[in-house]
PyMOL Python script that loads the backbone (N, CA, C, O; Angstrom):
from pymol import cmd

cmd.read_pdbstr("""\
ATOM      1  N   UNK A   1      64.243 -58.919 -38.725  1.00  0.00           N
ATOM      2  CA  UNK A   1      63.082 -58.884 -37.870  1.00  0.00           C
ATOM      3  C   UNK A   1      61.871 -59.495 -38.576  1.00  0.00           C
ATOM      4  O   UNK A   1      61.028 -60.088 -37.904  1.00  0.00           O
ATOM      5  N   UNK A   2      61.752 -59.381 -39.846  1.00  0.00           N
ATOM      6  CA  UNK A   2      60.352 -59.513 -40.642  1.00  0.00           C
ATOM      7  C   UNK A   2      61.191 -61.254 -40.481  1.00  0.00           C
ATOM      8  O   UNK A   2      60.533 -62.037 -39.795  1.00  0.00           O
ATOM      9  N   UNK A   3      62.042 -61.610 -40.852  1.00  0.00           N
ATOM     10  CA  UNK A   3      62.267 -63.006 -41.052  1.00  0.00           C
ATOM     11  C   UNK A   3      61.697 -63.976 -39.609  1.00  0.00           C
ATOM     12  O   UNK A   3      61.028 -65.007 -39.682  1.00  0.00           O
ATOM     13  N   UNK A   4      62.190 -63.290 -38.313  1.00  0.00           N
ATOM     14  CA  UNK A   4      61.767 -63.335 -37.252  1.00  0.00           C
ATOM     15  C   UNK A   4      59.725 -63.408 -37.047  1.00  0.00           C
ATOM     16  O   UNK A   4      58.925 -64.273 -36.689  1.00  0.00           O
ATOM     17  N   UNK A   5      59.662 -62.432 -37.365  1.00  0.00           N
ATOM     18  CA  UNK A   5      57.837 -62.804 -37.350  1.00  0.00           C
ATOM     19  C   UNK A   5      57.467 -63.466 -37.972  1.00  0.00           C
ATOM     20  O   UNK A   5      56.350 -63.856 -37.630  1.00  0.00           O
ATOM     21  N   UNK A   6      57.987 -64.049 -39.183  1.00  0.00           N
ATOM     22  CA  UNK A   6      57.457 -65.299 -39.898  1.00  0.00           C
ATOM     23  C   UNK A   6      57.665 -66.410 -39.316  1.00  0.00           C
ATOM     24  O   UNK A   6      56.714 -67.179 -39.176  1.00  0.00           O
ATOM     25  N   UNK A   7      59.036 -66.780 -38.809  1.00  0.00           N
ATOM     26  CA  UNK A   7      58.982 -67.574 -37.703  1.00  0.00           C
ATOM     27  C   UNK A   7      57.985 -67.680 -36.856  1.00  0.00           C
ATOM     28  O   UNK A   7      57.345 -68.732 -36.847  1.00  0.00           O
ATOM     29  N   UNK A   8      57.732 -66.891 -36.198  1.00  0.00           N
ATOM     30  CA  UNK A   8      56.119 -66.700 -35.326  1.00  0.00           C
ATOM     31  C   UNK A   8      55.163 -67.040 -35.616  1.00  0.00           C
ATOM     32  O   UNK A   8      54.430 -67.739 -34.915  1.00  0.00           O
ATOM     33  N   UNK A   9      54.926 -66.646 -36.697  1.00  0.00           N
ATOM     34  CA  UNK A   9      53.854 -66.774 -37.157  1.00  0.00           C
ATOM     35  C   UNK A   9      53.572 -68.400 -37.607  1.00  0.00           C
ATOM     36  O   UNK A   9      52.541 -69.056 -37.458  1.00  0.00           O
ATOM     37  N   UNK A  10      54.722 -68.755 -38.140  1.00  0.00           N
ATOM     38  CA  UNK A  10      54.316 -70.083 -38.806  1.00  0.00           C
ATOM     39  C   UNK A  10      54.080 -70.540 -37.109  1.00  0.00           C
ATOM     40  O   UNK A  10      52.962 -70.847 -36.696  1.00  0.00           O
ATOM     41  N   UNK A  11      55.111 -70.530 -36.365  1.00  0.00           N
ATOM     42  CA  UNK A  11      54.653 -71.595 -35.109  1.00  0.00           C
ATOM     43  C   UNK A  11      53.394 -71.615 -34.539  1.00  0.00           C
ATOM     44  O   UNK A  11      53.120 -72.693 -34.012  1.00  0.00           O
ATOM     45  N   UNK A  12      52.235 -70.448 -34.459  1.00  0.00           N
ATOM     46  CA  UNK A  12      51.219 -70.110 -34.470  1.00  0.00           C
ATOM     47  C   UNK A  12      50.450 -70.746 -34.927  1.00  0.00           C
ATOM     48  O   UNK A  12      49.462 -71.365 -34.530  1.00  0.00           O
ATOM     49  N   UNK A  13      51.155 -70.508 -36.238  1.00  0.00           N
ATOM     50  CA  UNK A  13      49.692 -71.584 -37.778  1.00  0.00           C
ATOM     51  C   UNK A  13      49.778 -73.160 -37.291  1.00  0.00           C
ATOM     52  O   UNK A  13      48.854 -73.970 -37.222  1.00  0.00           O
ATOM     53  N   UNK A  14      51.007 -73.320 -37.012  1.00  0.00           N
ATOM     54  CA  UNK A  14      51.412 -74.831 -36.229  1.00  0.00           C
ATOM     55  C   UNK A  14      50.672 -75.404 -35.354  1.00  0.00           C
ATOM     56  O   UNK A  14      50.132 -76.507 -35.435  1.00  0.00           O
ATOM     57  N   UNK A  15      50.634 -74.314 -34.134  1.00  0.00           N
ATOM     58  CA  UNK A  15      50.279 -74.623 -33.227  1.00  0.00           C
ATOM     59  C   UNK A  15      48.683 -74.919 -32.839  1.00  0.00           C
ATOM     60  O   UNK A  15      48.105 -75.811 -32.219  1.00  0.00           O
ATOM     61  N   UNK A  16      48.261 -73.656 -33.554  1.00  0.00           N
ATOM     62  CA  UNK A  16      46.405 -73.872 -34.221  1.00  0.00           C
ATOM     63  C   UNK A  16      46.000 -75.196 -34.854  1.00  0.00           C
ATOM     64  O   UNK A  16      44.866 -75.671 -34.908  1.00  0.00           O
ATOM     65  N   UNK A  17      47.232 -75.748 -35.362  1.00  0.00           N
ATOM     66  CA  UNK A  17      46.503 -76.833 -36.092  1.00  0.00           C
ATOM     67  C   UNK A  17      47.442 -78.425 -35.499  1.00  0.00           C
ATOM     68  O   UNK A  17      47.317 -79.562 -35.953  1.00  0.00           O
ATOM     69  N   UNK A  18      48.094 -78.081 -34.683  1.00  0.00           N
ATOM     70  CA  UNK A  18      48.447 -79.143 -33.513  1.00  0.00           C
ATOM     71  C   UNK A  18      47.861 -80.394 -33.872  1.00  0.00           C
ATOM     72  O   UNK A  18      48.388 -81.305 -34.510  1.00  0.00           O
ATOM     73  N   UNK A  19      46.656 -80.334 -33.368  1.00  0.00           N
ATOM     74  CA  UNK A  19      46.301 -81.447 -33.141  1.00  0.00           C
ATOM     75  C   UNK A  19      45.828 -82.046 -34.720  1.00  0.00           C
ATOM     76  O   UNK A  19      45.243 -83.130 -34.716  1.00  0.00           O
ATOM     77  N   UNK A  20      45.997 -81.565 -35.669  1.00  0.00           N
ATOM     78  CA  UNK A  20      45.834 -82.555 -37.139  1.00  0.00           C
ATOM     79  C   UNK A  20      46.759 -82.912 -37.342  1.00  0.00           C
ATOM     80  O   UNK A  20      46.813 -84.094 -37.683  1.00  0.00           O
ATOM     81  N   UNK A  21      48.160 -82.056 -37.255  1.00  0.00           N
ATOM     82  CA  UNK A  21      49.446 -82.030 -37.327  1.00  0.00           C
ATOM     83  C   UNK A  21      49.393 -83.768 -37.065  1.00  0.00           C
ATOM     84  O   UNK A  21      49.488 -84.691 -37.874  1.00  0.00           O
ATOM     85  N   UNK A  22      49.208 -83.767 -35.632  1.00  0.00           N
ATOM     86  CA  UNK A  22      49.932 -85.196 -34.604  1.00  0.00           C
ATOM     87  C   UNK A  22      48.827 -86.216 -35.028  1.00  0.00           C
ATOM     88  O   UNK A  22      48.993 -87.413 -34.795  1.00  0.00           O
ATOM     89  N   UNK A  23      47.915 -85.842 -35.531  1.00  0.00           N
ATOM     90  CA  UNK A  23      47.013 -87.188 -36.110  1.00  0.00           C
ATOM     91  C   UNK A  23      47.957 -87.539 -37.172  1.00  0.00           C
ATOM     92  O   UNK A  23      48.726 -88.500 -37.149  1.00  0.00           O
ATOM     93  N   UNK A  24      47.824 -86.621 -38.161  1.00  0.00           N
ATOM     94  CA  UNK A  24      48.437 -87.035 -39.750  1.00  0.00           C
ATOM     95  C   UNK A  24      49.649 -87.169 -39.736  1.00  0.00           C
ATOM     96  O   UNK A  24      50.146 -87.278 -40.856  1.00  0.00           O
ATOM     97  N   UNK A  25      50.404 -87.209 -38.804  1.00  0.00           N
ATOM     98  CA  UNK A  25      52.036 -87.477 -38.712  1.00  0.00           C
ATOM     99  C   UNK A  25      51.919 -88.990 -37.618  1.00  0.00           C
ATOM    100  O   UNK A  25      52.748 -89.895 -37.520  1.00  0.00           O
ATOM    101  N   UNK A  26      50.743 -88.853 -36.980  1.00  0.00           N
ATOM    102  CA  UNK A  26      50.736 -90.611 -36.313  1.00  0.00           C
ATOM    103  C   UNK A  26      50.616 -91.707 -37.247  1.00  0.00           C
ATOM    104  O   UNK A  26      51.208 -92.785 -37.309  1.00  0.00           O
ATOM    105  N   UNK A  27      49.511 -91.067 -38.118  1.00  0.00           N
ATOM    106  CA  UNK A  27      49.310 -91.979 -39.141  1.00  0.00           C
ATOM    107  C   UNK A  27      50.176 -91.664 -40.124  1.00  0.00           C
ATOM    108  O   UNK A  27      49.574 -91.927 -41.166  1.00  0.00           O
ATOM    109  N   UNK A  28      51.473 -91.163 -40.441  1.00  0.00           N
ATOM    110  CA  UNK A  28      52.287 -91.166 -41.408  1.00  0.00           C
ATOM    111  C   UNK A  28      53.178 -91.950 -42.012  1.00  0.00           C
ATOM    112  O   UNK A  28      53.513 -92.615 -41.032  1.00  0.00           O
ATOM    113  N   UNK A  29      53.898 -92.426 -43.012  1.00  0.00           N
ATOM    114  CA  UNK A  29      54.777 -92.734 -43.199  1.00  0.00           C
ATOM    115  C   UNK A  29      56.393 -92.116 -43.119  1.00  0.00           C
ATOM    116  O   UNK A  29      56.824 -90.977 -43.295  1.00  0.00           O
ATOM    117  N   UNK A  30      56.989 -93.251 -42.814  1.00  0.00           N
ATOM    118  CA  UNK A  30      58.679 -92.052 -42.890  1.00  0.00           C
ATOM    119  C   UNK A  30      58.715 -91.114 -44.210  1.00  0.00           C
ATOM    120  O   UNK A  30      59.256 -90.009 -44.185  1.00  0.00           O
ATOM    121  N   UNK A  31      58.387 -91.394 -44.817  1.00  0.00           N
ATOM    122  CA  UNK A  31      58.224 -90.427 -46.175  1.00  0.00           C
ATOM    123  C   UNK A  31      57.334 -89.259 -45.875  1.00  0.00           C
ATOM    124  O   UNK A  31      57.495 -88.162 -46.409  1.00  0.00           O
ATOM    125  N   UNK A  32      56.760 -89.421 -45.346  1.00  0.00           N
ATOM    126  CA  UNK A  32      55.827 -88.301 -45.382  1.00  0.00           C
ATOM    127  C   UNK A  32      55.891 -87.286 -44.137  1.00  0.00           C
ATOM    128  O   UNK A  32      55.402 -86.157 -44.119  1.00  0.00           O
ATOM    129  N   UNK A  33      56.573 -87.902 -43.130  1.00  0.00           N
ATOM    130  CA  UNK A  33      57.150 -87.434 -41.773  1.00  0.00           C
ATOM    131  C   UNK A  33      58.533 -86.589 -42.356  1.00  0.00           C
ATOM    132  O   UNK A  33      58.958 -85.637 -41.701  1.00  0.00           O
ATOM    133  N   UNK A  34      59.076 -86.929 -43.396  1.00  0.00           N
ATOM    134  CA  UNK A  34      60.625 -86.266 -43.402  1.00  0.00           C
ATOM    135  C   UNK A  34      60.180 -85.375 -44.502  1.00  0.00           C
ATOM    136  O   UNK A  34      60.965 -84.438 -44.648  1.00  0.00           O
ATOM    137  N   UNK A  35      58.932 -85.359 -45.526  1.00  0.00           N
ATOM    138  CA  UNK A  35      58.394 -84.340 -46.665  1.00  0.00           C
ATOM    139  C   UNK A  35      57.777 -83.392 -45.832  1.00  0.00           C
ATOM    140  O   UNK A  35      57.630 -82.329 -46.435  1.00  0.00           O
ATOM    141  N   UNK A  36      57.265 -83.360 -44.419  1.00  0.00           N
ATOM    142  CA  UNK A  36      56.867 -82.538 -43.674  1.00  0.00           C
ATOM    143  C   UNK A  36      57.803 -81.648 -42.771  1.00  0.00           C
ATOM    144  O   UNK A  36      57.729 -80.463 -42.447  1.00  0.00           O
ATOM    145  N   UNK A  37      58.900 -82.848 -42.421  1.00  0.00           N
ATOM    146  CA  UNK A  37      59.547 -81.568 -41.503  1.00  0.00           C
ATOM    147  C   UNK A  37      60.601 -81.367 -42.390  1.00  0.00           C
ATOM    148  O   UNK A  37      61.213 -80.460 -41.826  1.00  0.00           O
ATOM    149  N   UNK A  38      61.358 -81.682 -43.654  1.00  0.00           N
ATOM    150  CA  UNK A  38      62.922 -80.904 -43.980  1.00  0.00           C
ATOM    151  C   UNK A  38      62.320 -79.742 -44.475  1.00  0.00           C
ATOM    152  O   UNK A  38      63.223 -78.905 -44.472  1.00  0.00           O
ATOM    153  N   UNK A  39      61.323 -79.240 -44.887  1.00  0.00           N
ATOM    154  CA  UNK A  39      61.262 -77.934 -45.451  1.00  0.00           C
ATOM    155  C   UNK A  39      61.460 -77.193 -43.910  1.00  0.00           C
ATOM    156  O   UNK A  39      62.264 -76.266 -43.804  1.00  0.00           O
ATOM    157  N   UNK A  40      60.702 -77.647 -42.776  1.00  0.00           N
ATOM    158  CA  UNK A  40      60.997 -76.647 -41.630  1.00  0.00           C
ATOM    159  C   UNK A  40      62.307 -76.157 -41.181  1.00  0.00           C
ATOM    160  O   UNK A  40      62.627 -75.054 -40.738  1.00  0.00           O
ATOM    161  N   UNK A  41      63.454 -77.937 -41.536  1.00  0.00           N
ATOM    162  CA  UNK A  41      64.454 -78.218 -40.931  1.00  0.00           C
ATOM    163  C   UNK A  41      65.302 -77.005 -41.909  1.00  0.00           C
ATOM    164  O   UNK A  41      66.019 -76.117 -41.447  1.00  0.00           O
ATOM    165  N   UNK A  42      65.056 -77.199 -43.097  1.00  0.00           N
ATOM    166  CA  UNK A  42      66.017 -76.250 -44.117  1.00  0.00           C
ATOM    167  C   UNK A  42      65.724 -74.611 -43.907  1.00  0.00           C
ATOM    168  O   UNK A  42      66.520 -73.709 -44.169  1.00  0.00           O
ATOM    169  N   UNK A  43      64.715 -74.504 -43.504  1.00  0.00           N
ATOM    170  CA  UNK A  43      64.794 -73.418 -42.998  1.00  0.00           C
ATOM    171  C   UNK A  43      64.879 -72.279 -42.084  1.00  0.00           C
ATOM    172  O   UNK A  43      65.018 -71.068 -42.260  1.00  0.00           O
ATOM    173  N   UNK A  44      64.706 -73.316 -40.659  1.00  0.00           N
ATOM    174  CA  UNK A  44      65.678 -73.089 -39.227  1.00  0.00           C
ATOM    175  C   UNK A  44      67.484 -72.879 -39.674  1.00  0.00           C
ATOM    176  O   UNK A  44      68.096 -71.924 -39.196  1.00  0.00           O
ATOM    177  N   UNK A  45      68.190 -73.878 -40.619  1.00  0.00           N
ATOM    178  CA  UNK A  45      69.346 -73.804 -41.347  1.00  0.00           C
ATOM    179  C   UNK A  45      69.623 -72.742 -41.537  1.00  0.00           C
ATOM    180  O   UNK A  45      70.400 -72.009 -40.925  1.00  0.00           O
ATOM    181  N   UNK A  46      68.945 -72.546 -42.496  1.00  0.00           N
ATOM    182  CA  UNK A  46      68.730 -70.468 -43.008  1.00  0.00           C
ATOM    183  C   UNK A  46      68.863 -69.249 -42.409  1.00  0.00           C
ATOM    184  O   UNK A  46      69.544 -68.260 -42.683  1.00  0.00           O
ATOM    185  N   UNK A  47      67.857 -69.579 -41.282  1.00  0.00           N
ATOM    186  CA  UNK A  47      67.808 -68.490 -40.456  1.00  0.00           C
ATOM    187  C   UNK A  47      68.888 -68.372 -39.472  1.00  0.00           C
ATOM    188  O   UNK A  47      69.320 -67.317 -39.008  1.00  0.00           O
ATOM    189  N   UNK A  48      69.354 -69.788 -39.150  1.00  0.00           N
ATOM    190  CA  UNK A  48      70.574 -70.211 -38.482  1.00  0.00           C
ATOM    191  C   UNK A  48      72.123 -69.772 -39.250  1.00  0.00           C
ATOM    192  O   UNK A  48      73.195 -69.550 -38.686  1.00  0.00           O
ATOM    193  N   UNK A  49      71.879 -69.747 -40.372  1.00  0.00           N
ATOM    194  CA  UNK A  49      73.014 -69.224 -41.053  1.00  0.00           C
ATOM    195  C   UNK A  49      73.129 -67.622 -40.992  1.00  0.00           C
ATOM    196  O   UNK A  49      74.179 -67.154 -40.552  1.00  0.00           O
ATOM    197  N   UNK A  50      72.146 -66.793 -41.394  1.00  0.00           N
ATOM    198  CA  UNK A  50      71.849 -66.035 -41.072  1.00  0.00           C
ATOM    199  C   UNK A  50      72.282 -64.994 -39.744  1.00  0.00           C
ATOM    200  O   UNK A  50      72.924 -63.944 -39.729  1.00  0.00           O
ATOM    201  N   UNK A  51      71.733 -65.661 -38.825  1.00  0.00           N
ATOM    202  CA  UNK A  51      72.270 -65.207 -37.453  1.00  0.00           C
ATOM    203  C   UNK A  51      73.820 -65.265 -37.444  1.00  0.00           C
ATOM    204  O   UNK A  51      74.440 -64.329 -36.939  1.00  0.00           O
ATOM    205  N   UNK A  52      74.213 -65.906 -37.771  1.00  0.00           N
ATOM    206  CA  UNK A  52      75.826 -66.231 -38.072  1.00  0.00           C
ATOM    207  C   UNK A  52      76.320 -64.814 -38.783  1.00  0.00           C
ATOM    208  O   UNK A  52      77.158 -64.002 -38.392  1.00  0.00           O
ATOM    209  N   UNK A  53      75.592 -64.819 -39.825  1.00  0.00           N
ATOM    210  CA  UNK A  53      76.569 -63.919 -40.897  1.00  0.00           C
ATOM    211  C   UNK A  53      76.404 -62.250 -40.032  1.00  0.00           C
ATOM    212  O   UNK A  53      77.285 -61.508 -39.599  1.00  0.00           O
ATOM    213  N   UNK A  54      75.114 -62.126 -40.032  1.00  0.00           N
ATOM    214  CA  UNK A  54      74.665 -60.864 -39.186  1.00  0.00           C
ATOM    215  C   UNK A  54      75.535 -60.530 -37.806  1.00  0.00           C
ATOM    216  O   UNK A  54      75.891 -59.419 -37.414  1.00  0.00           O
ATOM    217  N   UNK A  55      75.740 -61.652 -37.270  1.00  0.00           N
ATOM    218  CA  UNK A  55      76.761 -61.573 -36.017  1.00  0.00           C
ATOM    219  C   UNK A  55      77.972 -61.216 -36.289  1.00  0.00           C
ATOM    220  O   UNK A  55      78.599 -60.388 -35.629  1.00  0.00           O
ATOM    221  N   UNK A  56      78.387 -61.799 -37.260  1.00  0.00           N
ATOM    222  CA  UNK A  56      80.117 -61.863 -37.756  1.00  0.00           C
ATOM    223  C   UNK A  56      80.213 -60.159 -38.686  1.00  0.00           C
ATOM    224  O   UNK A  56      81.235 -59.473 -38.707  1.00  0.00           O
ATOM    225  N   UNK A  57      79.235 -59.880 -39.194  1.00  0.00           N
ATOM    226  CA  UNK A  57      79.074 -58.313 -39.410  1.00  0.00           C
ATOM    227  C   UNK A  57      79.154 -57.459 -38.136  1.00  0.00           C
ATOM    228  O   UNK A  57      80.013 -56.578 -38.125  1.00  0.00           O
ATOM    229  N   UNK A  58      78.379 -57.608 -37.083  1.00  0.00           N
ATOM    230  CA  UNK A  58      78.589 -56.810 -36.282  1.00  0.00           C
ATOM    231  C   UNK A  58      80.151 -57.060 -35.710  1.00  0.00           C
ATOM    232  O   UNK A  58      80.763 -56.003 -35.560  1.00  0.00           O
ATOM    233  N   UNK A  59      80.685 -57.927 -35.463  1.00  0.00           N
ATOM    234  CA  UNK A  59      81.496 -58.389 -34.875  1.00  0.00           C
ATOM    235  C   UNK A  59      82.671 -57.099 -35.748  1.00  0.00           C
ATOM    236  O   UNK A  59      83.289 -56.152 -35.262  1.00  0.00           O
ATOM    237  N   UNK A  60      82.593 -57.600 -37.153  1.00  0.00           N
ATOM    238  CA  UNK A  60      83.482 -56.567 -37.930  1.00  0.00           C
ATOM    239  C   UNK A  60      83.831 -54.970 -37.869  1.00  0.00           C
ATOM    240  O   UNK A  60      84.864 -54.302 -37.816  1.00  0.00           O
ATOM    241  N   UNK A  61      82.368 -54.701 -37.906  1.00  0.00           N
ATOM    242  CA  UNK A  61      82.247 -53.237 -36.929  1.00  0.00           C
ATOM    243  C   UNK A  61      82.794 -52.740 -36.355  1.00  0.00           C
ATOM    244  O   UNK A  61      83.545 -51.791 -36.578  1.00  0.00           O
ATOM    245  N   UNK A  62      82.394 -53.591 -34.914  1.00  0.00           N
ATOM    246  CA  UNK A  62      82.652 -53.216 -34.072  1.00  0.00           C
ATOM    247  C   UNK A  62      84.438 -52.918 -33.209  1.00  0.00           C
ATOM    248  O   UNK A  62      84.901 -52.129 -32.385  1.00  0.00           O
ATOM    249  N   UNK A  63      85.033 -54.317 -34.186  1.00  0.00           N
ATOM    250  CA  UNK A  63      86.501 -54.097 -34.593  1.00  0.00           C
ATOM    251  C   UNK A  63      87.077 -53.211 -35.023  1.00  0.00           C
ATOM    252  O   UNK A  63      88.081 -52.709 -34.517  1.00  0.00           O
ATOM    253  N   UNK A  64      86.459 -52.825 -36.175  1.00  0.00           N
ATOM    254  CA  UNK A  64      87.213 -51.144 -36.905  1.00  0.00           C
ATOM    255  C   UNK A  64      86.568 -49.926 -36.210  1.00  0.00           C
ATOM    256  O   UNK A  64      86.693 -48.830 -36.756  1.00  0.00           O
ATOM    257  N   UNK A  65      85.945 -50.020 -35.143  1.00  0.00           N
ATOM    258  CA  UNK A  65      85.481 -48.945 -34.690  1.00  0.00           C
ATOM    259  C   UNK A  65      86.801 -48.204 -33.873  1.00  0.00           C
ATOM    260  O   UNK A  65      87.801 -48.831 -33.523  1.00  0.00           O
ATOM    261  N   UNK A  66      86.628 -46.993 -33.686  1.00  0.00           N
ATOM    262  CA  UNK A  66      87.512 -46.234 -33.160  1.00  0.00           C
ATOM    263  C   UNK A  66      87.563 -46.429 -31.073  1.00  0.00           C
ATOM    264  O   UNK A  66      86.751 -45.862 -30.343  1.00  0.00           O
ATOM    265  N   UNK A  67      88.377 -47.078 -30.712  1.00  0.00           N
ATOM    266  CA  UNK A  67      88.148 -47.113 -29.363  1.00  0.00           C
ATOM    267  C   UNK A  67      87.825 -46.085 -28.611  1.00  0.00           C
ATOM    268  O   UNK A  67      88.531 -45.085 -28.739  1.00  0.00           O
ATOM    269  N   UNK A  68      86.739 -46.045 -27.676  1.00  0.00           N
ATOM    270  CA  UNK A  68      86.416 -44.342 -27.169  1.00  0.00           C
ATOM    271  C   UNK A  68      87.748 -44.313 -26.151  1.00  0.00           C
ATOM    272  O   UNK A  68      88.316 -45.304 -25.690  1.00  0.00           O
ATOM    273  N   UNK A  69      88.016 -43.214 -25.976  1.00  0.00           N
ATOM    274  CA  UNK A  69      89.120 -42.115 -24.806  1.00  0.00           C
ATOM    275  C   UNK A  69      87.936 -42.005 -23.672  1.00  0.00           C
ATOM    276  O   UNK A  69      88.130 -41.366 -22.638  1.00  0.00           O
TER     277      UNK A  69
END
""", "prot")
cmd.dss("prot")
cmd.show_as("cartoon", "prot")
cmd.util.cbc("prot")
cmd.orient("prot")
């Protein structure tokens, strides 16, 4: 969940600052366009992996659980 509100939050901080964002990425270079977004990209990955593992835990669970009568 806390990983989740940081998510939020950054899109927030993002979004507040929008419009410098799309100036300084108009005027960017490919270098500086891909030094800006792989840190985002690597860490959508993360959280994306994440959701995976957390799922496949419940999933396990819920397997060895005792079937109700």
């Amino acid at each position: 969940m806390r990983m989740l509100n940081s998510i939020v939050k950054d899109c927030s901080d993002d979004i507040k600052i929008a419009p410098t964002i799309k100036h300084t990425l108009t005027n960017a270079t490919l270098q500086e366009r891909v030094a800006y977004f792989t840190p985002k990209k690597d860490a959508l990955v993360d959280i994306n992996n994440n959701i995976i593992n957390i799922a496949m835990e419940i999933v396990s669970i819920l397997s060895n659980a005792p079937a109700a009568s």
